[in-house]
Biotite code that builds the C-alpha atoms (Angstrom):
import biotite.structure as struc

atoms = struc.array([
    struc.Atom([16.821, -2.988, 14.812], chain_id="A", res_id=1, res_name="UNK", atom_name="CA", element="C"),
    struc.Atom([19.570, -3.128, 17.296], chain_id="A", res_id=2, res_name="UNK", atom_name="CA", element="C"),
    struc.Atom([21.748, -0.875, 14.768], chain_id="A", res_id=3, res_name="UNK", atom_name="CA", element="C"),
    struc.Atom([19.388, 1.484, 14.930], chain_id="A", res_id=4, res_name="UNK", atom_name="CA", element="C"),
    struc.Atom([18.876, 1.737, 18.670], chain_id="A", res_id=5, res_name="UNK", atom_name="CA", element="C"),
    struc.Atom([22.603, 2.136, 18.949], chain_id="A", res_id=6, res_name="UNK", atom_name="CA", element="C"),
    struc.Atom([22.281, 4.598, 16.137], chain_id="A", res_id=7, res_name="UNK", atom_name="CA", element="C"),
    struc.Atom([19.326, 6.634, 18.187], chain_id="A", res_id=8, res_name="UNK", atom_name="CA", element="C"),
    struc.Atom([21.021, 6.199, 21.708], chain_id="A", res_id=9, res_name="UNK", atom_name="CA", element="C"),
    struc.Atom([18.703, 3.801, 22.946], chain_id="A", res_id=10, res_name="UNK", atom_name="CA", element="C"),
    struc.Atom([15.560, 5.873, 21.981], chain_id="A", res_id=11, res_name="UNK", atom_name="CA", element="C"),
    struc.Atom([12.269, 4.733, 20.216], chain_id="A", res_id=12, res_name="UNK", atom_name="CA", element="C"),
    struc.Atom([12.045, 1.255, 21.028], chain_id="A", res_id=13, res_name="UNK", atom_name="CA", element="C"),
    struc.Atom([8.784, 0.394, 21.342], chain_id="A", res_id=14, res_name="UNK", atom_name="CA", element="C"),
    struc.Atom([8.376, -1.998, 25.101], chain_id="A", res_id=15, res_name="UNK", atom_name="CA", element="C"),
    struc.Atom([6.553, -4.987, 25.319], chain_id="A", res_id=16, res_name="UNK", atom_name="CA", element="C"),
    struc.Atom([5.839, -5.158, 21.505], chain_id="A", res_id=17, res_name="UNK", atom_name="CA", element="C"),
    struc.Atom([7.011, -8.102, 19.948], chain_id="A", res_id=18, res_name="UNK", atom_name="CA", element="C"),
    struc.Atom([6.979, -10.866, 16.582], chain_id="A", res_id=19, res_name="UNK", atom_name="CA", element="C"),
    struc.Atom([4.505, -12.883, 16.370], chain_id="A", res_id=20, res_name="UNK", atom_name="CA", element="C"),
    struc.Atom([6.083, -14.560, 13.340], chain_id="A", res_id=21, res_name="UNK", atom_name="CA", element="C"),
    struc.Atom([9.586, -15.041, 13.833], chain_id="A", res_id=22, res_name="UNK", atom_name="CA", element="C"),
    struc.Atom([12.199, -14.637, 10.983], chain_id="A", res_id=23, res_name="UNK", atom_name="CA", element="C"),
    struc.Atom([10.042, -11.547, 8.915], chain_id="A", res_id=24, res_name="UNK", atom_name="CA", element="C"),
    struc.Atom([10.933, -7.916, 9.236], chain_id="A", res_id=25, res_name="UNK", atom_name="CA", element="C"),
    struc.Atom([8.539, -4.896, 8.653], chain_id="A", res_id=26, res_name="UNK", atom_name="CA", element="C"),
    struc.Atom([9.951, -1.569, 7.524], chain_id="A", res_id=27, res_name="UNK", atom_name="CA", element="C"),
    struc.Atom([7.773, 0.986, 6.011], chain_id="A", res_id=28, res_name="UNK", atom_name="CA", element="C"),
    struc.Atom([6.109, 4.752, 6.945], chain_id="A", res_id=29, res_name="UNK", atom_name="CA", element="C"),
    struc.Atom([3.597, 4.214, 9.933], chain_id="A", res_id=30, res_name="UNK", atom_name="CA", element="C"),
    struc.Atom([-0.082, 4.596, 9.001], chain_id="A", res_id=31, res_name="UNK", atom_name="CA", element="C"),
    struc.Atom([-1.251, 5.349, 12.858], chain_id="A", res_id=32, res_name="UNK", atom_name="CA", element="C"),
    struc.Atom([-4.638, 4.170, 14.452], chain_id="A", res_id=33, res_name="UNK", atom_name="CA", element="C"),
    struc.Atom([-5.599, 4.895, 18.152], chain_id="A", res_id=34, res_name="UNK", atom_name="CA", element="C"),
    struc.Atom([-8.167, 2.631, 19.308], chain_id="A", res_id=35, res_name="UNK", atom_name="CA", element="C"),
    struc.Atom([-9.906, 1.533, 22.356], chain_id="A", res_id=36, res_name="UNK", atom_name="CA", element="C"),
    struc.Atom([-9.173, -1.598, 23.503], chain_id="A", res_id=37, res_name="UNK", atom_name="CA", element="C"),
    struc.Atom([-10.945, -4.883, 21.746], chain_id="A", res_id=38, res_name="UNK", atom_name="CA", element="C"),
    struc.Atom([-12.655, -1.924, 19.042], chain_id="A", res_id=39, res_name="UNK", atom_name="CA", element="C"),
    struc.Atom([-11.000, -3.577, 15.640], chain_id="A", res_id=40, res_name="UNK", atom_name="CA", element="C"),
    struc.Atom([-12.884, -1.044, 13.742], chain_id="A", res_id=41, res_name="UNK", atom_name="CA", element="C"),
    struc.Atom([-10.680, 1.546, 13.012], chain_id="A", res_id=42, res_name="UNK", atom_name="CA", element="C"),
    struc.Atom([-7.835, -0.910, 12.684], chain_id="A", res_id=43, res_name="UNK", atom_name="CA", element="C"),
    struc.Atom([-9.846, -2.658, 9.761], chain_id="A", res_id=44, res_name="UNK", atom_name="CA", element="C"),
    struc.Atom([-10.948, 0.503, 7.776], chain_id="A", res_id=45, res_name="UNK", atom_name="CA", element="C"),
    struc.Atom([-7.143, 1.391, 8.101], chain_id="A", res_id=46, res_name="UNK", atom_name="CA", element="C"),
    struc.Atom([-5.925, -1.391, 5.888], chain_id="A", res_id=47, res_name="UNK", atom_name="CA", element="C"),
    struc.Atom([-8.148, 0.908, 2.954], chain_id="A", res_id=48, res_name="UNK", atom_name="CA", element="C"),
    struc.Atom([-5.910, 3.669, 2.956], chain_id="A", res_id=49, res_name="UNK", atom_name="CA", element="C"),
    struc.Atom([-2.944, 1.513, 3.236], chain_id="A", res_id=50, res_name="UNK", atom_name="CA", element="C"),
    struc.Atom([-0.795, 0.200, 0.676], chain_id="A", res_id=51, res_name="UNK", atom_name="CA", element="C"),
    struc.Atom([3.084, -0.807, 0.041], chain_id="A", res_id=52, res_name="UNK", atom_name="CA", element="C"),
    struc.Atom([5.278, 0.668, 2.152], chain_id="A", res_id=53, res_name="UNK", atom_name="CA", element="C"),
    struc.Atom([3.557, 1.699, 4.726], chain_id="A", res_id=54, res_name="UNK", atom_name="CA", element="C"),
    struc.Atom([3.299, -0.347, 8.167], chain_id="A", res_id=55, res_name="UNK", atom_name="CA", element="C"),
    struc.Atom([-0.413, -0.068, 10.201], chain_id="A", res_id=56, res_name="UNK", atom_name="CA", element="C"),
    struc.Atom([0.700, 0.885, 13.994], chain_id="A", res_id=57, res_name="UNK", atom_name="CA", element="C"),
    struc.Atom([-2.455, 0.530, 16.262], chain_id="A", res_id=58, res_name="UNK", atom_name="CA", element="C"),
    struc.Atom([-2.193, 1.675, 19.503], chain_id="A", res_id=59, res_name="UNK", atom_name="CA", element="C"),
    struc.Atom([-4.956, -0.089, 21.160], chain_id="A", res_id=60, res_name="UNK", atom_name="CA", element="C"),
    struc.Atom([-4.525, 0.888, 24.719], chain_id="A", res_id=61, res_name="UNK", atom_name="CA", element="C"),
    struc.Atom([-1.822, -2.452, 25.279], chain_id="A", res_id=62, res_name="UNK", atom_name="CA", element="C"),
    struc.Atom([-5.087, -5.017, 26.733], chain_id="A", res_id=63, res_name="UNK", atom_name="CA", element="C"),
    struc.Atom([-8.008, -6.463, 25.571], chain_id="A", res_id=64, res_name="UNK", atom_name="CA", element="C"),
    struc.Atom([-9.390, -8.037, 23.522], chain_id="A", res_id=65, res_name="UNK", atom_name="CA", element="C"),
    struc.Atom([-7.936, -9.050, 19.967], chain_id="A", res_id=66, res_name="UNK", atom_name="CA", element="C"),
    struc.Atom([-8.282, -6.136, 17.253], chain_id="A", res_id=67, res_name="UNK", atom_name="CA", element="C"),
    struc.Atom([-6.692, -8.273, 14.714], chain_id="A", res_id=68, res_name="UNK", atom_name="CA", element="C"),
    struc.Atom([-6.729, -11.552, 13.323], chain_id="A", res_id=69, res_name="UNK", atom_name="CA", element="C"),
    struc.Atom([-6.170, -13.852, 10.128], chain_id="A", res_id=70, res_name="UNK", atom_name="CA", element="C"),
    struc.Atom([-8.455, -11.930, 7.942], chain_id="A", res_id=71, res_name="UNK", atom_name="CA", element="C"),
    struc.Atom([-7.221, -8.503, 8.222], chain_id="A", res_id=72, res_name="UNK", atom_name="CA", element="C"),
    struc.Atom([-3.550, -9.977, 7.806], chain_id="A", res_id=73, res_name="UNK", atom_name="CA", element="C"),
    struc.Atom([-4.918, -11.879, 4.231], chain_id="A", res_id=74, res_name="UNK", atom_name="CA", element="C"),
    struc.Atom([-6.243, -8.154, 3.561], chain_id="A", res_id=75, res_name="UNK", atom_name="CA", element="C"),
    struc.Atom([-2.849, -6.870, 4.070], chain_id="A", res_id=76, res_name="UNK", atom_name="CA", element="C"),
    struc.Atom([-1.089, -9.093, 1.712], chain_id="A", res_id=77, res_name="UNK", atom_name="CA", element="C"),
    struc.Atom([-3.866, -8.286, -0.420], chain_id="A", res_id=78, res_name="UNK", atom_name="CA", element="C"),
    struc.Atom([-2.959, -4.496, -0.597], chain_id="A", res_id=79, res_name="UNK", atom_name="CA", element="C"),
    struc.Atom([0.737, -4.707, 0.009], chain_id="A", res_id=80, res_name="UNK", atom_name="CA", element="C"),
    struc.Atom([1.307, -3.789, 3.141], chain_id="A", res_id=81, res_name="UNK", atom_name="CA", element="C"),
    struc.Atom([4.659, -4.168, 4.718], chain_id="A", res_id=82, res_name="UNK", atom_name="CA", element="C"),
    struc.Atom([3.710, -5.441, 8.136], chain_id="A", res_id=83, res_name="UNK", atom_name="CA", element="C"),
    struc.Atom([1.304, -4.448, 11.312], chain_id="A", res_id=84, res_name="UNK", atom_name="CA", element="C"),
    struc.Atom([2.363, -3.316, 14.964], chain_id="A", res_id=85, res_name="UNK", atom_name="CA", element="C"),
    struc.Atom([-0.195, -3.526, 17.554], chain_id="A", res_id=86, res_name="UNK", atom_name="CA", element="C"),
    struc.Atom([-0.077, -2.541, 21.123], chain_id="A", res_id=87, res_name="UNK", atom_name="CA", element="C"),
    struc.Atom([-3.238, -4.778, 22.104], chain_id="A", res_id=88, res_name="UNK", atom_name="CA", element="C"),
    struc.Atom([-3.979, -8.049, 21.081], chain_id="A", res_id=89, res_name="UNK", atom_name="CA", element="C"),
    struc.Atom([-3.942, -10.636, 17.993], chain_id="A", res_id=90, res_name="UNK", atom_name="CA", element="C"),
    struc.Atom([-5.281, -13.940, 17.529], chain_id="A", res_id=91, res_name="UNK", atom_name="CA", element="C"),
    struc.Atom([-5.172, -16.469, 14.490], chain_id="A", res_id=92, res_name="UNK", atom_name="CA", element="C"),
    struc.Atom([-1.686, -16.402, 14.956], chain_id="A", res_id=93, res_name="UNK", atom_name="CA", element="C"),
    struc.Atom([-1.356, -19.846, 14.004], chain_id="A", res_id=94, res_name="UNK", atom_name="CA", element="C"),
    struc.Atom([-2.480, -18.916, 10.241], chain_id="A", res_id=95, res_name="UNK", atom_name="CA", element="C"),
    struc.Atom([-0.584, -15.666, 10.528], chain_id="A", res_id=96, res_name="UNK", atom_name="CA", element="C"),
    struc.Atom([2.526, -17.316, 11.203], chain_id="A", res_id=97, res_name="UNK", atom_name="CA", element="C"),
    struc.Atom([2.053, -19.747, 8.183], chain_id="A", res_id=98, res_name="UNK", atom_name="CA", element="C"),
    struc.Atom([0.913, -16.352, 6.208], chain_id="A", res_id=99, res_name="UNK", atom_name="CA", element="C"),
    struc.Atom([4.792, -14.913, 7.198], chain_id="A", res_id=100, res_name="UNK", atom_name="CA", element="C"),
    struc.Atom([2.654, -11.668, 7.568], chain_id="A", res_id=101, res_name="UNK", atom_name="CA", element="C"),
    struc.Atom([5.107, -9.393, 9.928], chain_id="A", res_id=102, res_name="UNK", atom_name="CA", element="C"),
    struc.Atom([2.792, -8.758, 12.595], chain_id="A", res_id=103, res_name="UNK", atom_name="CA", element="C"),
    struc.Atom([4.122, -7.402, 15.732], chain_id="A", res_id=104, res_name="UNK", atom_name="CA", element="C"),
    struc.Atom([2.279, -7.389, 18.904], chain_id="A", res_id=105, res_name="UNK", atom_name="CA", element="C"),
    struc.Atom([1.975, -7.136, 22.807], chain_id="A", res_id=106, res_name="UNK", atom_name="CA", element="C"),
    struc.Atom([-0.384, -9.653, 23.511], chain_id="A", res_id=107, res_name="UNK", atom_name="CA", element="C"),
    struc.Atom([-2.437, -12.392, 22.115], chain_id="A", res_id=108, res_name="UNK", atom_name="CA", element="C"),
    struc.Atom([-6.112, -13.410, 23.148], chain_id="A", res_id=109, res_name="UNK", atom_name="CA", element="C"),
    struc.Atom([-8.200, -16.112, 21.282], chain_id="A", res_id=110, res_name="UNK", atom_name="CA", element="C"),
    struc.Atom([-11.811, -13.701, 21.112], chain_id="A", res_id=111, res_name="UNK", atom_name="CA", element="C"),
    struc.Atom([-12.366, -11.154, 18.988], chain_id="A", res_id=112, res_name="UNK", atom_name="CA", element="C"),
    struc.Atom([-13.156, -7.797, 20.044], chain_id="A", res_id=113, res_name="UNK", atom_name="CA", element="C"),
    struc.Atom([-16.157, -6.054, 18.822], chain_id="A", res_id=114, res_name="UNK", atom_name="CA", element="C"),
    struc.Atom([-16.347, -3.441, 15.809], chain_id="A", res_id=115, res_name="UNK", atom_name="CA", element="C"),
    struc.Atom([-17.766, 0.009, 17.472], chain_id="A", res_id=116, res_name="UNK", atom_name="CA", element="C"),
    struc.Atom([-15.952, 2.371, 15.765], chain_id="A", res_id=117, res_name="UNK", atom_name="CA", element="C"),
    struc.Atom([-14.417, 4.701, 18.415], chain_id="A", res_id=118, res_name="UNK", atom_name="CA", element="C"),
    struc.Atom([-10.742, 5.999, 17.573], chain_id="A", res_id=119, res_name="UNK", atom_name="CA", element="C"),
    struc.Atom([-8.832, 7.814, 14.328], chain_id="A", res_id=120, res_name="UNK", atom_name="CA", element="C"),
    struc.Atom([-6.549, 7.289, 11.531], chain_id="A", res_id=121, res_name="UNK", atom_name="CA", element="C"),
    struc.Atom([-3.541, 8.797, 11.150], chain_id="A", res_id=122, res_name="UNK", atom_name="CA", element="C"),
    struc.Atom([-2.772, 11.058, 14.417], chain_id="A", res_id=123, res_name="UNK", atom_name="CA", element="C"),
    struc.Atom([-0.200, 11.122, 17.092], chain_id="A", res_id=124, res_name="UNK", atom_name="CA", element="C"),
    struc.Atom([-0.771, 7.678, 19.066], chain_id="A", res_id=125, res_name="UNK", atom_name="CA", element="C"),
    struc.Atom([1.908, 6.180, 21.776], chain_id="A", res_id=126, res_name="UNK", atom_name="CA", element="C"),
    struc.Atom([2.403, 2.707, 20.664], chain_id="A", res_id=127, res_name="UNK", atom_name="CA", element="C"),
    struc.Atom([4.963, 0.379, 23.233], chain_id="A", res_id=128, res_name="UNK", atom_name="CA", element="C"),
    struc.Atom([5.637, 3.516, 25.024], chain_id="A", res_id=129, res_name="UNK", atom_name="CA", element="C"),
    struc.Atom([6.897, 5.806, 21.775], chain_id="A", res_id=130, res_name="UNK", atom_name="CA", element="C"),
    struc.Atom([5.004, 8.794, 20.340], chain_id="A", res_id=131, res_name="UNK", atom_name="CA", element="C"),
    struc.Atom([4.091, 7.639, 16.535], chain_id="A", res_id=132, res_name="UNK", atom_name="CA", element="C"),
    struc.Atom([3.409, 10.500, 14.175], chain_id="A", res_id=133, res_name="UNK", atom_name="CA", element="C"),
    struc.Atom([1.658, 9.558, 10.496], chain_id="A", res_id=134, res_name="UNK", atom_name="CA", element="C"),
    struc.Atom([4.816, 8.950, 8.176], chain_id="A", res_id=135, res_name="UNK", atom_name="CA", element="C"),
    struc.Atom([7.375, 8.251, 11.291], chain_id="A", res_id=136, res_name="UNK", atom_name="CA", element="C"),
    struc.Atom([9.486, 5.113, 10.120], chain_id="A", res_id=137, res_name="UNK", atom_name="CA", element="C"),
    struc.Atom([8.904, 1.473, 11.004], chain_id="A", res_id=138, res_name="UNK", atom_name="CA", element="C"),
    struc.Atom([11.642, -1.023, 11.441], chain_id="A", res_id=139, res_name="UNK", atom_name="CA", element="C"),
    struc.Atom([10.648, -4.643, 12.934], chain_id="A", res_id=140, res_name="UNK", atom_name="CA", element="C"),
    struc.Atom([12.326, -7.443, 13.310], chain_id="A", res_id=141, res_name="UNK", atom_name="CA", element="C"),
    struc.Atom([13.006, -10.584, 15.563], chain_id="A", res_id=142, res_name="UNK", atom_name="CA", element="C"),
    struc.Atom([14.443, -8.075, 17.803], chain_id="A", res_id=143, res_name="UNK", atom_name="CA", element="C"),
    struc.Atom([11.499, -5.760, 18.263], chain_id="A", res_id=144, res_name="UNK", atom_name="CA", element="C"),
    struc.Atom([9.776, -2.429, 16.648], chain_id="A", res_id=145, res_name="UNK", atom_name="CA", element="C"),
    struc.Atom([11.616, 0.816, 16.479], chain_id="A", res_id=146, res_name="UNK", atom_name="CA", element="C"),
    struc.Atom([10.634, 3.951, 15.438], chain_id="A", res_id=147, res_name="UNK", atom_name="CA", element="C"),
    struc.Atom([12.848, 6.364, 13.892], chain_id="A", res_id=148, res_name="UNK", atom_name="CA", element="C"),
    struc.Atom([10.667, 10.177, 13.385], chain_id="A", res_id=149, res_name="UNK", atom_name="CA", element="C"),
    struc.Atom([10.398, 10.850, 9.766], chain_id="A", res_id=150, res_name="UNK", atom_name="CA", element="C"),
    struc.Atom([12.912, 14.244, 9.942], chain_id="A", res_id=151, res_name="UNK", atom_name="CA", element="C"),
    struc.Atom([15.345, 12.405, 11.339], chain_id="A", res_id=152, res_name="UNK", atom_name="CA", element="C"),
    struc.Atom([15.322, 9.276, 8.971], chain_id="A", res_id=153, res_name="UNK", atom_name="CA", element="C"),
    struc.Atom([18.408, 10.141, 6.948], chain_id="A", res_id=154, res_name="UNK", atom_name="CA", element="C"),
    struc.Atom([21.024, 11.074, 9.981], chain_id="A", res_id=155, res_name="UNK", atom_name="CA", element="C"),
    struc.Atom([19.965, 8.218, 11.666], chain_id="A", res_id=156, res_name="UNK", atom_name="CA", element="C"),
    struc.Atom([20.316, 5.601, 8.466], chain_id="A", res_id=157, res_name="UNK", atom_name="CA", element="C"),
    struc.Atom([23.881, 7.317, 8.276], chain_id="A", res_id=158, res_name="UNK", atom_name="CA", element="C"),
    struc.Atom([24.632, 6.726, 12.111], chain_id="A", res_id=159, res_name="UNK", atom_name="CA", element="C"),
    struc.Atom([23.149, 2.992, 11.563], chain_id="A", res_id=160, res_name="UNK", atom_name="CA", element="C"),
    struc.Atom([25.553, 1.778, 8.634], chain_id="A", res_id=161, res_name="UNK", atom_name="CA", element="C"),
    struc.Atom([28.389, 3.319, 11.033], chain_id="A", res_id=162, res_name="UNK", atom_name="CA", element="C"),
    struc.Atom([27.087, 1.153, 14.098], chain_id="A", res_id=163, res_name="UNK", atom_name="CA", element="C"),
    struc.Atom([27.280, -1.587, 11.592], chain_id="A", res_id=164, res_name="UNK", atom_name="CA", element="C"),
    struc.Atom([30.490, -0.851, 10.021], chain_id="A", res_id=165, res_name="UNK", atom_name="CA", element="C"),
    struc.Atom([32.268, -0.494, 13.133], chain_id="A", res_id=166, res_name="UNK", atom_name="CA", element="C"),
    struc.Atom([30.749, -3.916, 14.698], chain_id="A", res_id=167, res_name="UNK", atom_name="CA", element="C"),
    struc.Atom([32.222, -5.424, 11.050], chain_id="A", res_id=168, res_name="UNK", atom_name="CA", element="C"),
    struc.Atom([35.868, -4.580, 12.010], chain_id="A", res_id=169, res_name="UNK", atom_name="CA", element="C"),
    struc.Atom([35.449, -5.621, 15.526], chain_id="A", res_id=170, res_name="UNK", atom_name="CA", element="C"),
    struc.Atom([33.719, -9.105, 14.238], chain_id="A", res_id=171, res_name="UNK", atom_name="CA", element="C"),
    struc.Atom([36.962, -9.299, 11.815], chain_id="A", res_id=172, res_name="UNK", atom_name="CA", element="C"),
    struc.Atom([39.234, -8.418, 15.090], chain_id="A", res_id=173, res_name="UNK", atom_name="CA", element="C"),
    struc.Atom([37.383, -11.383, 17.202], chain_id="A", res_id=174, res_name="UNK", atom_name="CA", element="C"),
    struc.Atom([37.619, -13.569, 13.799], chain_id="A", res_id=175, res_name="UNK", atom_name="CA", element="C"),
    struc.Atom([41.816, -12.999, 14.010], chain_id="A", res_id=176, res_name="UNK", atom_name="CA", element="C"),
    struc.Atom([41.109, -14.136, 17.409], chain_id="A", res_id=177, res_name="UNK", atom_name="CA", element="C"),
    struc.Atom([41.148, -11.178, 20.381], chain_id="A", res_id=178, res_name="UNK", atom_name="CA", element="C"),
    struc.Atom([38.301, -10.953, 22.857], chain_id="A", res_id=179, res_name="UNK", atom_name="CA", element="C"),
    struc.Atom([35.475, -8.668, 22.476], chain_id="A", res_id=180, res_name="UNK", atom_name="CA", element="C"),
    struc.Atom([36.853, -6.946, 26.042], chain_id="A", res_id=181, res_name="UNK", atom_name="CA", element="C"),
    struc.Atom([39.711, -6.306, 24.341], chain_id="A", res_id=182, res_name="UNK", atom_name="CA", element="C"),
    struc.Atom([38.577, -4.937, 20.898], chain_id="A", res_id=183, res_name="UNK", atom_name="CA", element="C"),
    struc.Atom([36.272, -2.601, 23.136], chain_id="A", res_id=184, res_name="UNK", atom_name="CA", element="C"),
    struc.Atom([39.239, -2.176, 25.645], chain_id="A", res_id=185, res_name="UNK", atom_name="CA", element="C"),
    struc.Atom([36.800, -2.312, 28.697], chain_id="A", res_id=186, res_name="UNK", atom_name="CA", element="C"),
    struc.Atom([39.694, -2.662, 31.024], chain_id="A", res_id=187, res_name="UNK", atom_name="CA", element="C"),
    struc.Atom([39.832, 1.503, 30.803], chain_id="A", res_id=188, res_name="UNK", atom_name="CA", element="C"),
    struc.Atom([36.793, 2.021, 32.071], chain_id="A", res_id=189, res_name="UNK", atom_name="CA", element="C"),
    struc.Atom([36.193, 0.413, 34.730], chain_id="A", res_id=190, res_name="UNK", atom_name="CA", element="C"),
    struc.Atom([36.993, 2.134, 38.041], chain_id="A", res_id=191, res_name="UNK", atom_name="CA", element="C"),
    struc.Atom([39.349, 1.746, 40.774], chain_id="A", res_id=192, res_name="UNK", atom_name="CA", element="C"),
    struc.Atom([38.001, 0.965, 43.742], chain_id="A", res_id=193, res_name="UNK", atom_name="CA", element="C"),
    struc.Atom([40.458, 1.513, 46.920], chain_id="A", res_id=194, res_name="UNK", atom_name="CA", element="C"),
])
């Protein structure tokens, strides 16, 4: 993920949301879900449509209680999904953790919500502070959820493999042993002050 925010200019990184199982990534098409806060319904009846490749991203209002849990994360794995990205609350994370399911998340609370059934599938949501469209891309990681809009997938791919090529020859540079202030030359830019 951090090639890709460089890639993207610091755009669509998602605030607040973050691993709850460290060392898994999630990449995959977002299948969207706006929900109200502690309503798991919608979240639940999205894993149906879901399937391989595709990453569930719930925006459920960032409080609340949980809208996701152990179960739905077996019913993932079940289906093939590539991971889940919540902006509301999880629980079970114990078992979800031992799962490796790639669940991202901005909080965790212990109780359950309750299944009412408000909220839609696949529309526009705002999930960490990012507009989410149906098909948008998904990349999670240790480092934290980024979005990357589905027409722009391919230039920004390109830009990220040049991010990552360039910090290759300045790793190399550090490896022969410079500084990273001098690779970057940072003495240039900063200003003089008289």
């Amino acid at each position: 993920t951090p090639n890709i925010s460089d890639a993207m200019h610091r755009k669509g990184e998602m605030k607040g949301i973050k691993p709850i199982t460290g060392g898994v990534k999630a990449v995959g098409k977002a299948l969207t879900v706006r929900t109200y806060p502690g309503d798991w319904a919608k979240p639940v009846e999205s894993i149906d449509l879901a399937g391989p490749g595709i990453v569930i991203v719930v925006d459920a209002g960032g409080c609340g209680k949980a809208v996701w849990g152990e179960l739905a994360s077996w019913s993932c794995i079940q289906k093939g999904v590539n991971g889940v990205v919540i902006d509301g609350a999880v629980r079970d994370v114990d078992v979800i953790r031992e799962l490796k399911f790639p669940v991202f998340a901005k909080l965790i609370n212990p109780t359950a919500g309750d299944p009412k059934g408000f909220g839609e599938i696949n529309v526009e949501i705002i999930c960490g502070g990012v507009k989410v469209r149906p098909g948008d891309w998904v990349i999670a990681d240790d480092n934290g959820v980024m979005v990357v809009p589905q027409e722009e997938a391919v230039e920004i791919a390109n830009r990220a493999k040049d991010v990552f090529e360039k910090e290759q020859r300045i790793r190399a540079e550090i490896k022969r042993g410079s500084t990273l202030s001098k690779v970057l030359r940072l003495k240039k830019w900063e200003k003089i002050v008289g």
